[in-house]
C-alpha positions in Angstrom: -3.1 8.6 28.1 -6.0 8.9 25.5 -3.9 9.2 23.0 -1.2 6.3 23.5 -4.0 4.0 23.9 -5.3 4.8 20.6 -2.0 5.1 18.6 -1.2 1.3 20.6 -4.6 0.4 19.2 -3.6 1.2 15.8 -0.4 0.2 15.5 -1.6 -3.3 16.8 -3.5 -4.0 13.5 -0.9 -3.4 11.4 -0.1 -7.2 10.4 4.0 -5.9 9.9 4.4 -4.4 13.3 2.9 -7.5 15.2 4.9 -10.0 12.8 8.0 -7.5 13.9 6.7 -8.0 17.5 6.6 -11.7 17.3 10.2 -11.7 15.8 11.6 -10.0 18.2 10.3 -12.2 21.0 11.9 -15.3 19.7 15.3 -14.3 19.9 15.3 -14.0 23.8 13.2 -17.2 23.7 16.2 -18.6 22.0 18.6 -17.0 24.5 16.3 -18.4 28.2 17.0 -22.2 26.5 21.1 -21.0 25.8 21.3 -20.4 29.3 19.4 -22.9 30.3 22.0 -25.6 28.4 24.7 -23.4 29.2 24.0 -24.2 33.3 22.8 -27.7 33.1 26.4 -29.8 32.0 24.4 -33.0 32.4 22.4 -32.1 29.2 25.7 -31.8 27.5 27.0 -35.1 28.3 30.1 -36.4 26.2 30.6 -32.6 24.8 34.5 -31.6 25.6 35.3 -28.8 27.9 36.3 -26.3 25.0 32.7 -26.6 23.8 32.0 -25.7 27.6 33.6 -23.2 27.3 32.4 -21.7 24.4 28.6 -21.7 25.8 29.1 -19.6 28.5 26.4 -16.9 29.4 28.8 -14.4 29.8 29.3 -10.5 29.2 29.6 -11.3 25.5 26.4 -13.3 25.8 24.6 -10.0 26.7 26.1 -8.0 24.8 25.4 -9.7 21.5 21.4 -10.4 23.0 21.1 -7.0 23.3 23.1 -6.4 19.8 20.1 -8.9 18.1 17.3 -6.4 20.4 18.7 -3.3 19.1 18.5 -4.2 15.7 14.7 -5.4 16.2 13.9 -2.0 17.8 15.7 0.3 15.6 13.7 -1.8 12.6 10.3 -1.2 14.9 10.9 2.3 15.2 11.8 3.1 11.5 8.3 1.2 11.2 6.1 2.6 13.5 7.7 6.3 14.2 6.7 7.8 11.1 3.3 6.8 11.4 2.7 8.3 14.6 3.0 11.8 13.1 2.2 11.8 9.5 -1.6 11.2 9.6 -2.1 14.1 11.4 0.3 16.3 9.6 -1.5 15.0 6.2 -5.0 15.5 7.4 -4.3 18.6 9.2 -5.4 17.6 12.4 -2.8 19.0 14.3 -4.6 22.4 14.6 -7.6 20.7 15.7 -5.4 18.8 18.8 -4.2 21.8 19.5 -7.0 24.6 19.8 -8.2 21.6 22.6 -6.7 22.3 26.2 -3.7 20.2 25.0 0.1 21.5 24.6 2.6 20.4 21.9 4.9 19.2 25.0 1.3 16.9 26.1 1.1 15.7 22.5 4.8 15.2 21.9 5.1 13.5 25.1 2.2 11.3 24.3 3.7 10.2 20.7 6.7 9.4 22.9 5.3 7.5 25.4 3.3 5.1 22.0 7.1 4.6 20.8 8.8 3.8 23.8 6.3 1.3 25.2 6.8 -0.3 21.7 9.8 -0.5 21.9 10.0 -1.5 25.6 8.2 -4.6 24.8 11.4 -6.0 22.9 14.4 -4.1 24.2 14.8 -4.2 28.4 11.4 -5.7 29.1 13.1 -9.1 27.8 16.3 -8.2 28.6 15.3 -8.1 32.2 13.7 -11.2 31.9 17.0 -12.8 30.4 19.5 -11.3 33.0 16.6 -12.7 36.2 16.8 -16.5 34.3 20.6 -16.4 34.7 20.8 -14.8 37.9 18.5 -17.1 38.9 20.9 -20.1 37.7 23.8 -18.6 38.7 22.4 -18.7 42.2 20.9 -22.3 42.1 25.0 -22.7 40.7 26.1 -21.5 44.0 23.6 -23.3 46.2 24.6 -26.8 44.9 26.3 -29.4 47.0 28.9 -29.9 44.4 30.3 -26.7 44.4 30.1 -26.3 48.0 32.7 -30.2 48.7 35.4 -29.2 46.3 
């Protein structure tokens, strides 16, 4: 884990991968206050019930969250992949990491690891958090006394 912790360290001071990072969250920030409006009809008072209809968190809903998410990690990835590698190809420090006790499956595996936790951060990390602030509405939805009379 040495060598994740490093590569996270260095990625974290490049100004475009934390603006990228910052990006991405705001979409699902966006998304928590859709569902939100989309559960509370009270909020939407007057609105007709096509327009109800229409802002429904719904399969389509996650599919086009997760649309917005795969776009901001495949842009992430273009950015920060090729900079995991390319140092140490261009200062040759890949024979150095190598005549250590450490395998090209260790050091692979660790370049891994830096890419996918970057890109966990804006993919299902959120996307988790999205699906548990509907579930969670969906079951408050089901509790209520007004659903349970008619």
């Amino acid at each position: 884990m040495v060598l994740p912790r490093f590569e996270w360290q260095r990625l974290f001071r490049q100004r475009l991968v934390v603006l990228l990072i910052m990006a991405a969250m705001i979409w699902p920030l966006l998304c928590a206050v859709f569902i939100y409006l989309s559960n509370n009809s009270e909020l939407l008072f007057g609105m007709d019930s096509q327009f109800k209809d229409f802002i429904k968190a719904d399969g389509r809903f996650f599919l086009i969250f997760m649309n917005v998410q795969a776009a901001f990690a495949i842009f992430l990835a273009a950015l920060a992949g090729p900079g995991l590698i390319a140092p140490d190809l261009a200062n040759n420090a890949l024979q150095i990491y190598f005549s250590r006790p450490l395998a090209r499956a260790d050091y692979m595996t660790a370049r891994l690891a830096t890419l996918l936790g970057m890109l966990s951060l804006i993919t299902w990390i959120p996307g988790l958090e999205i699906l548990m602030i509907a579930a969670e509405f969906g079951a408050t939805a089901a509790r209520s006394p007004c659903l349970l009379s008619s």
